[in-house]
C-alpha positions as CSV (number, residue, x, y, z in Angstrom):
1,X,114.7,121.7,98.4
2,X,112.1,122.5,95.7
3,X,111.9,126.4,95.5
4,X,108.5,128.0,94.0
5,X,108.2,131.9,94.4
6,X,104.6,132.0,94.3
7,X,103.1,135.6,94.1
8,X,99.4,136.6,94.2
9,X,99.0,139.4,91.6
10,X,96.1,141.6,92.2
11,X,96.7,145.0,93.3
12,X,100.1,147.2,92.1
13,X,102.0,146.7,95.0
14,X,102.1,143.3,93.8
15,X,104.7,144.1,91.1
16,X,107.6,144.9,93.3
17,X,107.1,141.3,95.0
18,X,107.3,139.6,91.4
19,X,110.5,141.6,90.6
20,X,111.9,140.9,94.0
21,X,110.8,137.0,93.5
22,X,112.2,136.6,90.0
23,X,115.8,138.4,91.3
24,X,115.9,136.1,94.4
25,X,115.0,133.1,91.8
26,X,117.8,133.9,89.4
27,X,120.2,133.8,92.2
28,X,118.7,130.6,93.3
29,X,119.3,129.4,89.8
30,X,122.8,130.5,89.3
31,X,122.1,133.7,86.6
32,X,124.6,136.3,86.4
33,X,123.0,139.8,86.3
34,X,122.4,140.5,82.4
35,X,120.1,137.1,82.4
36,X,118.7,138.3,85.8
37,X,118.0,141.8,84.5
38,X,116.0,139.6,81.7
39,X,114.0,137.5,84.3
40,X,113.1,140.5,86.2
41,X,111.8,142.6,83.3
42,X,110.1,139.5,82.0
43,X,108.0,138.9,85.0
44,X,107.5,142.1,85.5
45,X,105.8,143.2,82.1
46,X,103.9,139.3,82.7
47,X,102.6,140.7,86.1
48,X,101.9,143.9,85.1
49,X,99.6,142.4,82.5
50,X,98.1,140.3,84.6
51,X,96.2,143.5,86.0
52,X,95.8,145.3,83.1
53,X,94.2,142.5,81.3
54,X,93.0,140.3,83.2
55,X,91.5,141.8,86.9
56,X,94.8,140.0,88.5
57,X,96.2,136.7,88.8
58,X,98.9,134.3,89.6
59,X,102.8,134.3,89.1
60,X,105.0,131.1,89.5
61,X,108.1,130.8,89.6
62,X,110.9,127.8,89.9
63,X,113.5,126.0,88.3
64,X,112.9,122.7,86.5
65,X,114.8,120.3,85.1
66,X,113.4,119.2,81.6
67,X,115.7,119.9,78.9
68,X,115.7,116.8,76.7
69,X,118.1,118.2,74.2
70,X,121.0,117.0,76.6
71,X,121.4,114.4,78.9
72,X,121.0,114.8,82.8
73,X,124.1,115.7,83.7
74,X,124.4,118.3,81.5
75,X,121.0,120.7,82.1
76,X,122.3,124.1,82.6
77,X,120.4,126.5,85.4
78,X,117.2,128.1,84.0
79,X,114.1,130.0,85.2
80,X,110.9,129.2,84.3
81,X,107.5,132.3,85.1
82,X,104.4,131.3,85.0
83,X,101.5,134.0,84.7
84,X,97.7,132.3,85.6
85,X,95.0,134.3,85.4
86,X,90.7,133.5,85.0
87,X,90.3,136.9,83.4
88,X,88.5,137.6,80.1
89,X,91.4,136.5,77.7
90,X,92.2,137.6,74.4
91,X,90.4,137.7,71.3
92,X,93.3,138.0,69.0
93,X,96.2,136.6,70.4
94,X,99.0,137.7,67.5
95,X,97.8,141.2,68.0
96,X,99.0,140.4,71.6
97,X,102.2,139.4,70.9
98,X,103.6,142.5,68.5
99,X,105.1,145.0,70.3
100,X,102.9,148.2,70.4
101,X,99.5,146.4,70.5
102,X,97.1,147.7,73.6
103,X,93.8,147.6,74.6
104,X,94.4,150.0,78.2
105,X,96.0,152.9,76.2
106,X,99.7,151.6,77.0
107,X,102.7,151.5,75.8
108,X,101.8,147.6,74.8
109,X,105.3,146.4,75.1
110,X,104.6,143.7,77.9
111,X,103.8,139.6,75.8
112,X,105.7,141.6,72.9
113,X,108.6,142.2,74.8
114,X,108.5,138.8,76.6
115,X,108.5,136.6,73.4
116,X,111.4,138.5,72.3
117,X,114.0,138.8,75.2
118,X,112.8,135.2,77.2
119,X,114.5,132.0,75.8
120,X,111.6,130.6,75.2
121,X,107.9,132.4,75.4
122,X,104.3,130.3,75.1
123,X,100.8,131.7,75.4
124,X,97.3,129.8,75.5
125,X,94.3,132.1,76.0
126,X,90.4,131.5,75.3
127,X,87.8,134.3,75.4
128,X,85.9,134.1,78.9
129,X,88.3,131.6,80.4
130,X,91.4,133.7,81.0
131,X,95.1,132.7,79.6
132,X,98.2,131.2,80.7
133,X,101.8,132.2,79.3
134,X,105.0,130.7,80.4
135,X,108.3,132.0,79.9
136,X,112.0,131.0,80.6
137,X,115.5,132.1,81.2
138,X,118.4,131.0,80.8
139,X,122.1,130.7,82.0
140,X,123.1,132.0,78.6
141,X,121.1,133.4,75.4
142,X,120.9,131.0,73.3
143,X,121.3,127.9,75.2
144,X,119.0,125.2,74.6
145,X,116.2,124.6,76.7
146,X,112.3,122.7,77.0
147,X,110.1,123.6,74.6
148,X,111.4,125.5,71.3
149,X,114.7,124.9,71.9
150,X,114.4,121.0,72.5
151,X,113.3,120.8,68.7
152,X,117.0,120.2,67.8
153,X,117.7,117.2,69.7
154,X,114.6,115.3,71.0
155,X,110.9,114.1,69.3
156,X,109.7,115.2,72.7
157,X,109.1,117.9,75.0
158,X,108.3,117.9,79.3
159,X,107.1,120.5,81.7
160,X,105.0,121.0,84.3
161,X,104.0,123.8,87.3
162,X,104.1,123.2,91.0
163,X,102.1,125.4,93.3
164,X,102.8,125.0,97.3
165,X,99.9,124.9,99.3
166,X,99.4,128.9,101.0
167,X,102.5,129.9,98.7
168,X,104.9,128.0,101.2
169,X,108.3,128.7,100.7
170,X,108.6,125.0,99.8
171,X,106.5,122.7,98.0
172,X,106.2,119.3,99.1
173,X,106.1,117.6,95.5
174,X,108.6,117.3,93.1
175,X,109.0,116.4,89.2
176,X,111.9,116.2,86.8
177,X,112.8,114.8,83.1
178,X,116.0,113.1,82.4
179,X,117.0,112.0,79.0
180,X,119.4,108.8,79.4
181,X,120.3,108.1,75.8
182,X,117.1,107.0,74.1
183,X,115.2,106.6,77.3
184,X,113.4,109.8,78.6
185,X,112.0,109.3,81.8
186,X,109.7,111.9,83.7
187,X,109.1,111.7,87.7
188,X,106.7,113.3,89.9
189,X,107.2,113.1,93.7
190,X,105.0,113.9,96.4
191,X,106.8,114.2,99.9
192,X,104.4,112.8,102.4
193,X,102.6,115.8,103.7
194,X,103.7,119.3,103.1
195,X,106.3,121.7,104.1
196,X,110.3,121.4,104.2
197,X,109.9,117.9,105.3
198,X,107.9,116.8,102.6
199,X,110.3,118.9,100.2
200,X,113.2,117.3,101.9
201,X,111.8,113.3,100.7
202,X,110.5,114.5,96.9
203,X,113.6,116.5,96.3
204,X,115.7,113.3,97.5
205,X,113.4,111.6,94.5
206,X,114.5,114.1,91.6
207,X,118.6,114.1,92.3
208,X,118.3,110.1,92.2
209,X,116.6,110.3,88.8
210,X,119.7,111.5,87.4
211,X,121.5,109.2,88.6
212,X,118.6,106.4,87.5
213,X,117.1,107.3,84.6
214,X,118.3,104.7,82.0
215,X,116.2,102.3,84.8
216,X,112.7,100.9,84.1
217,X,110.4,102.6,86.2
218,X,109.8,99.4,88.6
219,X,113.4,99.1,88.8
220,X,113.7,102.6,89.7
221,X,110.8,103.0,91.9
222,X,113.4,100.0,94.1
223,X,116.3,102.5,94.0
224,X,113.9,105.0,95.3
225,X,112.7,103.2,97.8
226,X,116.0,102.6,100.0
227,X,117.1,106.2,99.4
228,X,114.0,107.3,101.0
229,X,114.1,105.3,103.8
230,X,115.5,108.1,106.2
231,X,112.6,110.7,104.6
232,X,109.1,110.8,105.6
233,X,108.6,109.2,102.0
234,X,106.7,110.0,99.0
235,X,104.1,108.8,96.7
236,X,106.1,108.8,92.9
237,X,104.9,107.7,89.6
238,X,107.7,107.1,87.0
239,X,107.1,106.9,83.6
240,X,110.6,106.1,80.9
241,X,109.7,106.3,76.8
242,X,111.6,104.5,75.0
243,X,112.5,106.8,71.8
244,X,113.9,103.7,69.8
245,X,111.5,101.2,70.6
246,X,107.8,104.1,70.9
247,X,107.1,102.3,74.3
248,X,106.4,103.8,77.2
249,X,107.2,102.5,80.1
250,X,104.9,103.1,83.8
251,X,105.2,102.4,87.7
252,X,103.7,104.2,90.7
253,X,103.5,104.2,93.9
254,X,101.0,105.9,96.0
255,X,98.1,108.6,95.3
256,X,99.7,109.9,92.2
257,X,97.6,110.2,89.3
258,X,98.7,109.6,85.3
259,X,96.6,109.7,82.4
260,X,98.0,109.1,79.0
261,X,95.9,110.2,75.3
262,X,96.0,109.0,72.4
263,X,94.1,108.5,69.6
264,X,91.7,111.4,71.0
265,X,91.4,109.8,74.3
266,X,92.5,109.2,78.0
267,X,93.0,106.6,79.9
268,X,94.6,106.2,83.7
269,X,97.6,104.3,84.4
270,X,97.1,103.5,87.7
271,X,99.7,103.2,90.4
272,X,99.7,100.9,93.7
273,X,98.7,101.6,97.3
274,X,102.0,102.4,99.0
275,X,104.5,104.8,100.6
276,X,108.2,104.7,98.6
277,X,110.6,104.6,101.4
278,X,108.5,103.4,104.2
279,X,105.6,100.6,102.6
280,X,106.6,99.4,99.4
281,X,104.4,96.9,97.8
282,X,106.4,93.4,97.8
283,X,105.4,93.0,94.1
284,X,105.3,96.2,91.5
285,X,104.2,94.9,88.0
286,X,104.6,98.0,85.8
287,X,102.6,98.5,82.3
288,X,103.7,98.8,79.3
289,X,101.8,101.2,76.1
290,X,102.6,102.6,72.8
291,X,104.1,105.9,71.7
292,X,103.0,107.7,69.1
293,X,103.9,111.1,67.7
294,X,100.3,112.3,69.1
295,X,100.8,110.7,72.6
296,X,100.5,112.9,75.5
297,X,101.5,111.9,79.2
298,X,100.2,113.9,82.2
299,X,101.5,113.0,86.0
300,X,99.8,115.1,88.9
301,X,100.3,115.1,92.6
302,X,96.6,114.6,94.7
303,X,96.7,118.3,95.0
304,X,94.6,118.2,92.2
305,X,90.7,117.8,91.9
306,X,90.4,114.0,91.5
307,X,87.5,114.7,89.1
308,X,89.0,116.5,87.2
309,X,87.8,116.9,83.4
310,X,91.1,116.9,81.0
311,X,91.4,118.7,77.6
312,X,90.8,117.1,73.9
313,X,94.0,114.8,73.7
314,X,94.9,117.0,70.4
315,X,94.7,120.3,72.5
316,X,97.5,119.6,74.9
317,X,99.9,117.6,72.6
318,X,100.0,121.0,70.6
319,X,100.9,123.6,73.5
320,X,104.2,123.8,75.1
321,X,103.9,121.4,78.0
322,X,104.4,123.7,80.8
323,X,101.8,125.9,79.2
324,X,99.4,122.7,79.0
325,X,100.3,122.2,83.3
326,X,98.9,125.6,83.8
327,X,96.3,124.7,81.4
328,X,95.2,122.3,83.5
329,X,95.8,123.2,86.7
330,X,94.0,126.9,86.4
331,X,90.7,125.2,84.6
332,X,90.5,122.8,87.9
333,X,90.4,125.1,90.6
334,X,88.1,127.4,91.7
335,X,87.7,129.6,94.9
336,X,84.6,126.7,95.5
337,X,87.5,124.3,95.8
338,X,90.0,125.2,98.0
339,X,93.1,123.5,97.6
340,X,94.6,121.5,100.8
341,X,97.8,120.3,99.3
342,X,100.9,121.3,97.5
343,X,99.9,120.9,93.5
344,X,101.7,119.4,90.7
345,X,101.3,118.9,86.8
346,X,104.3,117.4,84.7
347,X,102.9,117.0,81.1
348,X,105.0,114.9,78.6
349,X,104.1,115.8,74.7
350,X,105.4,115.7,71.4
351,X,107.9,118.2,70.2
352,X,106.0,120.0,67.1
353,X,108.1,119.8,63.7
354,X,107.7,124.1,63.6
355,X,110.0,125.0,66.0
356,X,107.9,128.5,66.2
357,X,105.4,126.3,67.7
């Protein structure tokens, strides 16, 4: 089932929990103990300036599957950290990033340190809203992976962050992106619910798409449908791009929201009322848009704000996806808006031409 080690950050004795986390994650994920001694050290230094910086904050950590240099079947285990935080963010972030640079009177090794010995590393911060950064580990240095890495081998990019409701052992959602040739398809599932039961239906959803991803969506959302049958079910929205063609394909099912930009701005792709694997609709016309290079695809589960106010289009397509998830899902919350669900954002973007990017 879906495993997210989610760890408050806001006093010191905090830290041991996120190096205890990111160890328990790296088994989880299969790393032998040089890449787990990198995890560790990388969420450590990412927690540790989450209270030095920033008053505190939020680590995440999980396992996705989103490399889109490869296809499905070949995605090697890899750990992705998440530090959140509403603090007072940084005025000059490439100061931030060189090893040595402080503003507490430390050593200043901690987002230097990260962007060096993390595969890949990615930071957004604005002054008086707080910052995000999002770094991952892999099986092997060196192995390709989302983000940087997926330069090499695909004009596109997916991640996403999933936060279980009360920091659950389990989340109830789900998301994944397969690439099936020239078809990349990304799926979010949320279980009906929450808890291991809900985990149990969303997670059934993700090891299907790998079998399934060369499928239209509609298609696909059928599959889902009868293999969810002995879950509680979940709502899923599947969207496939079709590299060759710059089509994107959609079909949902259930209270899944997906807004796609381009062109500077958003529009919903709206799914149907429904429950995949216990009340399918008996018709599921999909849509069908355009792909450009500046196109940008966000799925969320209903844990998020359903008023929620996204980014400029040209904002998002430029960060690393994962880092545009947090983006999104730190500026909708607030302590006046509890949330009451497990939370999911899976953002699809274009892979930027500098690699360094």
């Amino acid at each position: 089932m879906t495993r997210v080690w989610d760890v408050p950050v806001h006093d010191s004795t905090r830290i041991r929990d996120v190096r205890v986390a990111a160890e328990a994650a790296s088994g989880h994920a299969g790393l032998d103990q040089g890449r787990t001694a990198v995890a560790a050290l990388v969420a450590t230094e990412l927690a540790t300036n989450l209270l030095k910086h920033a008053g505190g904050g939020q680590i995440l950590i999980d396992t996705p599957v989103a490399d889109l240099s490869v296809s499905g079947d070949e995605q090697g285990p890899g750990l992705q950290i998440v530090a959140l935080d509403h603090g007072p963010g940084m005025a000059d972030l490439a100061a931030a990033l060189r090893d040595g640079y402080s503003t507490t009177a430390s050593l200043g090794a901690g987002l230097g340190t990260c962007r060096r010995i993390a595969d890949d590393f990615g930071v957004h911060t604005v002054p008086g809203q707080g910052t995000v950064a999002v770094a991952r580990v892999h099986a092997a240095r060196g192995e390709q992976q989302p983000g940087r890495a997926a330069a090499a081998g695909s004009p596109v990019r997916a991640g996403g962050v999933n936060i279980p409701l009360r920091a659950a052992e389990h989340s109830g959602d789900a998301w994944a992106c397969i690439r099936s040739g020239d078809f990349v398809t990304l799926l979010l599932a949320d279980g009906l619910g929450h808890g291991p039961a809900a985990a149990e239906a969303s997670d059934a959803a993700v090891r299907l798409l790998r079998r399934g991803a060369h499928l239209p969506p509609s298609d696909l959302l059928g599959e889902l449908h009868g293999a969810l049958r002995d879950t509680r079910g979940a709502a899923i929205a599947v969207a496939r791009l079709d590299l060759a063609a710059g089509q994107l394909d959609f079909a949902g099912i259930g209270n899944v929201g997906a807004r796609l930009g381009a062109d500077g701005t958003w529009r919903p792709l709206l799914s149907h009322p429904g429950i995949v694997g216990a009340h399918r609709p008996a018709r599921l016309p999909g849509s069908r848009t355009p792909w450009t290079s500046d196109s940008v695809l966000v799925l969320h589960s209903d844990g998020l704000p359903s008023r929620w106010a996204p980014p400029p289009v040209a904002a998002l397509a430029s960060l690393d996806p994962a880092v545009a998830a947090a983006v999104i899902v730190r500026d909708s919350s607030s302590a006046a808006r509890p949330v009451r669900d497990d939370t999911t954002v899976a953002v699809l973007n274009p892979t930027p031409l500098d690699p360094q990017t």
